[in-house]
C-alpha positions as CSV (number, residue, x, y, z in Angstrom):
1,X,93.5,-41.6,-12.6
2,X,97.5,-40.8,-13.0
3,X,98.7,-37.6,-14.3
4,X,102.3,-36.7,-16.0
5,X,103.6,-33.7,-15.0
6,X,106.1,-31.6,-16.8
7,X,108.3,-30.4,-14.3
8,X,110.9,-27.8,-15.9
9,X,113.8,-25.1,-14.8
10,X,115.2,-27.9,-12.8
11,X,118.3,-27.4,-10.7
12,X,120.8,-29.2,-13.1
13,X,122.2,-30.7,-9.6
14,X,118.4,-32.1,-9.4
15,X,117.9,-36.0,-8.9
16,X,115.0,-38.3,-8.9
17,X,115.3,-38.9,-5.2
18,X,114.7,-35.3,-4.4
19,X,111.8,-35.0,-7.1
20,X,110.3,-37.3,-6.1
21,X,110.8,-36.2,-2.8
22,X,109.2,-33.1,-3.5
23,X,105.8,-34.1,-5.4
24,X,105.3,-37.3,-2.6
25,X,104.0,-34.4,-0.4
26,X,100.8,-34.4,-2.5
27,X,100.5,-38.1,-3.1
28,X,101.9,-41.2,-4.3
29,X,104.6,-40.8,-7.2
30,X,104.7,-43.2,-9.5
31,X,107.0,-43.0,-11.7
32,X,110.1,-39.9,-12.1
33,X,112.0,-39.6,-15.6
34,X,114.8,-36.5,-15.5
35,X,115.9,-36.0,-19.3
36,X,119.6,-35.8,-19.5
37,X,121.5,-35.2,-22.9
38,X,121.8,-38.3,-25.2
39,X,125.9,-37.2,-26.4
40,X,127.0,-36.0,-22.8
41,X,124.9,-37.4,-20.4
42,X,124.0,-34.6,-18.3
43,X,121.1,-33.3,-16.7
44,X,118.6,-30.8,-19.6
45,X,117.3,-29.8,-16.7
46,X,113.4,-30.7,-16.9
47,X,111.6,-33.8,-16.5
48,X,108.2,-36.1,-16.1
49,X,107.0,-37.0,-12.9
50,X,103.5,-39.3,-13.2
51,X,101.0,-39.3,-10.2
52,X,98.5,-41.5,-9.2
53,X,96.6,-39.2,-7.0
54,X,97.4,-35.3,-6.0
55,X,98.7,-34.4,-9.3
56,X,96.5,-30.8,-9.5
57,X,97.2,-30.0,-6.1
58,X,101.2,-30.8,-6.9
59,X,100.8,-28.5,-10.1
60,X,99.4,-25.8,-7.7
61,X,101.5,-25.6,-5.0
62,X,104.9,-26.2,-7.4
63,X,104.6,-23.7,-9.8
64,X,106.7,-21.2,-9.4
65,X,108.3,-22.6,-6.7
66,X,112.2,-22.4,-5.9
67,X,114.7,-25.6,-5.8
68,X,118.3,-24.8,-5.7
69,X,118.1,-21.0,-6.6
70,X,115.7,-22.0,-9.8
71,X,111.6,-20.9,-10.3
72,X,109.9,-24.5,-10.8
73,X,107.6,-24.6,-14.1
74,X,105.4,-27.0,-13.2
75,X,102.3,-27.8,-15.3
76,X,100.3,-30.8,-16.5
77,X,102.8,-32.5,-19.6
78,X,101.3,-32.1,-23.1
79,X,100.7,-35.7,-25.3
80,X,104.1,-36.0,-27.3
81,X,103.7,-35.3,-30.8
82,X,105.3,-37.1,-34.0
83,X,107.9,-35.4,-35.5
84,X,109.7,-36.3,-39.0
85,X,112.9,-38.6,-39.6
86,X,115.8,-36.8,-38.4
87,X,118.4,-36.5,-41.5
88,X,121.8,-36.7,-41.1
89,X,123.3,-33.2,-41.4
90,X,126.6,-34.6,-42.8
């Protein structure tokens, strides 16, 4: 059974090569999305990685670890929840 993983903290230099990188050492990675900033592009600096297998033991051994001078928070990612229409703020 996959698993989505929240990964968060990121480096902001972070890309999904090295992600993925880093969670392949628990199993097979199937899929990396890092959020960047609709207006400017860059990096939020957290992001989804889903697993097919070794997802808990990824969660485990991540959290808390460091990448690029950051503390990893790495847990299993919550179902996404509706929110209402934006309005325009104009």
């Amino acid at each position: 059974m996959s698993k989505r993983i929240y990964v968060g903290n990121l480096p902001f230099s972070a890309n999904d090569q090295e992600v993925r990188e880093l969670f392949e050492e628990f199993g097979e990675v199937t899929s990396v999305n890092l959020i960047t900033d609709r207006e400017t592009g860059r990096p939020r600096g957290f992001g989804f990685v889903e697993m097919g297998e070794g997802g808990s033991e990824a969660i485990d051994a991540l959290n808390g670890k460091e990448m690029g001078g950051r503390t990893l928070n790495v847990n299993e990612a919550r179902p996404r929840t509706e929110r209402a229409p934006r309005r325009d703020r104009w």
